[in-house]
N, C-alpha and C positions, 0 to 999 in steps of 0.2 A: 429446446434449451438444454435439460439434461448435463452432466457435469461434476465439475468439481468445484466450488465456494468459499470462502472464508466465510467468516465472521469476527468482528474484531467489536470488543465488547466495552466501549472506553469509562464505563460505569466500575469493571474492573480492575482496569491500568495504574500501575505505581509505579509507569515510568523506570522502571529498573534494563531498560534497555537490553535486555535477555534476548530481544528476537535480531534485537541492530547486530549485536555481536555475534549472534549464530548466522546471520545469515552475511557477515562478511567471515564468517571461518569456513562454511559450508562450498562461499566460493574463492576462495583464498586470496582474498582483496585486501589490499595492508590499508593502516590505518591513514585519515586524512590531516594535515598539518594543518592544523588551525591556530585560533586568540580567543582569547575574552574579549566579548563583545555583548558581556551584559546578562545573559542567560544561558540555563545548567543547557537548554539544548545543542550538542555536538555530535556532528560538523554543524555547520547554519543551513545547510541544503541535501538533498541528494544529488549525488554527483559519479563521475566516472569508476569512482572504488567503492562510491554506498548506494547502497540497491532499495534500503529501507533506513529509514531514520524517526526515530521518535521528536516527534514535535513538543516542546513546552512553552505554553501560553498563559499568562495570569492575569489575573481581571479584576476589578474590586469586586467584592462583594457586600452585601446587604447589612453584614454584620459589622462593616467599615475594617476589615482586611483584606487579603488576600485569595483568589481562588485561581486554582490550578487546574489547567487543562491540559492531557495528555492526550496525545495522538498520534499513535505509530502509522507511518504512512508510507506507500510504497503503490504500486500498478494497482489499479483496481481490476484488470482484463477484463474490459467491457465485452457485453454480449455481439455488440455493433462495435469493434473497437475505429474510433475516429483516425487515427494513428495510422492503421494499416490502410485504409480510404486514402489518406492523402500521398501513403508510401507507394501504392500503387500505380498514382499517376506519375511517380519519377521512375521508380525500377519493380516489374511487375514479382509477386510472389519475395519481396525484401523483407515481408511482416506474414506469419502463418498463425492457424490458432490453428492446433493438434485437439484430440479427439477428445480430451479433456475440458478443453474449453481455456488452455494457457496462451496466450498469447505472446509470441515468441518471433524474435529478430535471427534471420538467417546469418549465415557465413558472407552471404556478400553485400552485409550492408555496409561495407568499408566502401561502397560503390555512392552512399549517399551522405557522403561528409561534409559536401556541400553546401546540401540540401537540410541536413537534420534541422536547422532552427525551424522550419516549417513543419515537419514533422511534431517536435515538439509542441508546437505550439497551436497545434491541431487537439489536442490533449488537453481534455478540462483541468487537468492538474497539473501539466506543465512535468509528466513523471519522467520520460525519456531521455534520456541527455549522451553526449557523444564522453567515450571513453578515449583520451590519444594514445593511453599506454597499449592496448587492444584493438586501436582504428575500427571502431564499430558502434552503434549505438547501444545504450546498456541497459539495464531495469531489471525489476525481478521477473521470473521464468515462471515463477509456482515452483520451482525446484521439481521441473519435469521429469529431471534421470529419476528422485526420489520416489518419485508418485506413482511414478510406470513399475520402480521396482516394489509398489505394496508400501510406500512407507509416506509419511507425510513431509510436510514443508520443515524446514530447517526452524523455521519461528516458531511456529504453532509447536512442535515439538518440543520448544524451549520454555518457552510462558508457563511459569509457574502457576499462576491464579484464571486460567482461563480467560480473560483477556482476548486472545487467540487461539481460533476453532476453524477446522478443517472440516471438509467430508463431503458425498454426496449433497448433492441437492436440497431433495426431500430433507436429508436429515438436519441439512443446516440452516434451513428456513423455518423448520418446527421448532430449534433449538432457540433463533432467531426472536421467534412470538413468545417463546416462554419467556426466554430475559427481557423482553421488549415489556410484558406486562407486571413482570417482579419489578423493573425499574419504575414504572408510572406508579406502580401500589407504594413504591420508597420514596420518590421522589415527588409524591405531588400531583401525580397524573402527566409529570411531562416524562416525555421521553418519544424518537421517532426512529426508524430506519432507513437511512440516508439511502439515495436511487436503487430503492429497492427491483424495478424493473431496467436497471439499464447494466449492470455492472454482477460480477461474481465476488466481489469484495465488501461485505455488506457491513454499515459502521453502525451500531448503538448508541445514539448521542442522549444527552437530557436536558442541550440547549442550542443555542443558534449554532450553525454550523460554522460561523466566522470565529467566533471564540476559539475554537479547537485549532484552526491552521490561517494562515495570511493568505490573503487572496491570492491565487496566481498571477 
């Protein structure tokens, strides 16, 4: 396994969209034209120009208001990514994972325009999506040039309150179990670590996983 990890901590998230807008400056992707449609989360999707988007969800809660669930969401670059299995069988080597563990779309996936809705939809989360301006499928990278050069992801960089966490393995599966059990000692005893075995994107919840994002 070995690599490189997230952790995205949503016990700490206030939604200040710090990571959505460094990582469309990081790769110089303009903003998306949108409407109100009812909720502070924008754009409504990721799409061809957003590579990551903060989710916002609201719920009632127990005390007869409101509860807010935020959830920055982007590639989880699974360890088995599903994506690249299904890219394979239309154009071989269109999906690579580099030595870090990033999962990343070549130059000639303009070759699979066709094809992407399968692609996508090979993907537990539906993260991939075709770019027309770019002719090629798009998602976040890990901000590979950054990582290779010693430096971290454009988000994690960004997040004020830790939130979002980079690094080694080891280091972010340790870091993982410490907030995993400061949240159960806050919260009650709940709290879990979303597919902690399949994915290097590892999310901190302290409720149902539906609450946080709409089904795919």
């Amino acid at each position: 396994m070995a690599g490189k990890f997230f952790l995205i901590d949503t016990t700490r998230c206030m939604a200040c969209r710090g990571c959505q807008v460094a990582c469309k400056q990081w790769n110089k992707l303009p903003a998306t034209k949108t409407k109100q449609y009812g909720t502070y989360q924008n754009p409504p999707d990721l799409d061809g120009n957003t590579y990551r988007v903060v989710r916002f969800e609201e719920h009632p809660s127990k005390e007869n208001s409101v509860a807010w669930y935020f959830f920055t969401e982007a590639c989880r670059h699974c360890l088995k990514p599903p994506c690249k299995i299904k890219a394979d069988q239309i154009k071989k080597g269109a999906i690579i994972v580099n030595d870090f563990g990033a999962v990343l779309f070549t130059k000639g996936t303009k070759e699979l325009q066709k094809s992407f809705k399968v692609i996508k939809q090979a993907c537990p989360w539906s993260i991939p999506t075709w770019s027309s301006k770019q002719r090629k499928l798009v998602k976040c990278h890990m901000c590979f040039q950054r990582v290779e050069a010693g430096l971290e992801p454009a988000c994690t960089k960004t997040c004020p309150t830790g939130a979002l966490n980079f690094g080694d393995e080891a280091q972010i599966k340790k870091l993982a179990n410490e907030r995993l059990t400061a949240a159960k000692k806050k919260f009650g005893g709940r709290g879990e670590i979303l597919d902690l075995e399949d994915v290097r994107a590892l999310y901190l919840v302290i409720d149902e996983q539906i609450k946080y994002r709409p089904v795919a």
